[in-house]
N, C-alpha and C positions, 0 to 999 in steps of 0.2 A: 830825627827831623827837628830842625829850631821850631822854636815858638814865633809867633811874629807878635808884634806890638804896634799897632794901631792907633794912632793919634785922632780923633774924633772932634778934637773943638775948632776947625777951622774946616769944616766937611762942604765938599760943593757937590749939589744935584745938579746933574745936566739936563736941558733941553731943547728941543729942535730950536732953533731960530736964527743966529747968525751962525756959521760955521762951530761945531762942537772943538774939535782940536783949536779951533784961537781963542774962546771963549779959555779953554783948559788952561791954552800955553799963558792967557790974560790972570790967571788966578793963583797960578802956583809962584810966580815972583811976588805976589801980594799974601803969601803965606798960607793957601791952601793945604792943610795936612791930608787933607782923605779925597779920593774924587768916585763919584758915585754915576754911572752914564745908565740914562734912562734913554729907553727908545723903545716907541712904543710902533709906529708908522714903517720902519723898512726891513726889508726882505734880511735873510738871513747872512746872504753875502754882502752885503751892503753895510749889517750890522757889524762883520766879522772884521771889516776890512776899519770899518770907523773906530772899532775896540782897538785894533792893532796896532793903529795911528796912534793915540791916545797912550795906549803902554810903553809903546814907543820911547815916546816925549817924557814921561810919567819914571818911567825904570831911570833916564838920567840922572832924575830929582829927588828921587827914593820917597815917590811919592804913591800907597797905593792905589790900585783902581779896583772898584765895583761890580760888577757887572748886575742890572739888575735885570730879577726876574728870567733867565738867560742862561741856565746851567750849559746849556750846547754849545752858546759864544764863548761865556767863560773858559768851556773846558777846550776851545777851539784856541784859545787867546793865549792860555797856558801851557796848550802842546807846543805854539808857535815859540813860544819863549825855551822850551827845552829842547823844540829842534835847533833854533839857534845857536844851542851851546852842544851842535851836531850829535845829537843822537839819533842815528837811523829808527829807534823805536819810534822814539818822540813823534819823530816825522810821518811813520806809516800812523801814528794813533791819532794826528791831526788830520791825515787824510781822510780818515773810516769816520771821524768826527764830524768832518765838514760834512761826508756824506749824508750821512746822517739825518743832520740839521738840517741840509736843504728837503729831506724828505720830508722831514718833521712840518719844517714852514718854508714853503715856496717861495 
């Protein structure tokens, strides 16, 4: 497995107020190296689908993302990126994830 290397001196923390993804898409042409998404207010699906968004945008720019506090979004965020790249595992381990999560927090 590579190493990854993480640039840290142009690091953004997100938070609720105008839309998270244009705040994001506003930071990374201004040289954001790191993005960090805090969320502390929404449900589980709500979160997964706002992370989603965001790596989305983020994998274009080879910029990474955070997830904080949020092991079940993150590991949701990360199967979605390995089903992507069509693995049926990927896919069944995102599913048993999300379940999960929602059971975890409603």
């Amino acid at each position: 497995m590579q190493s990854v290397s993480i640039d840290y001196s142009r690091y953004l923390v997100t938070d609720r107020g105008r839309s998270t993804l244009e705040s994001v898409q506003a930071a990374v042409p201004g040289g954001v190296s790191c993005v960090q998404l805090r969320e502390k207010t929404a449900g589980t699906r709500e979160f997964v689908a706002e992370a989603r968004s965001i790596q989305a945008f983020l994998k274009a720019h080879r910029v990474p993302l955070i997830i904080n506090d949020r092991l079940d979004v993150a590991l949701a965020v990360v199967s979605a990126i390995a089903a992507a790249d069509d693995s049926r595992k990927a896919a069944a381990d995102l599913r048993k994830t999300i379940r999960r999560a929602g059971e975890m927090h409603p």
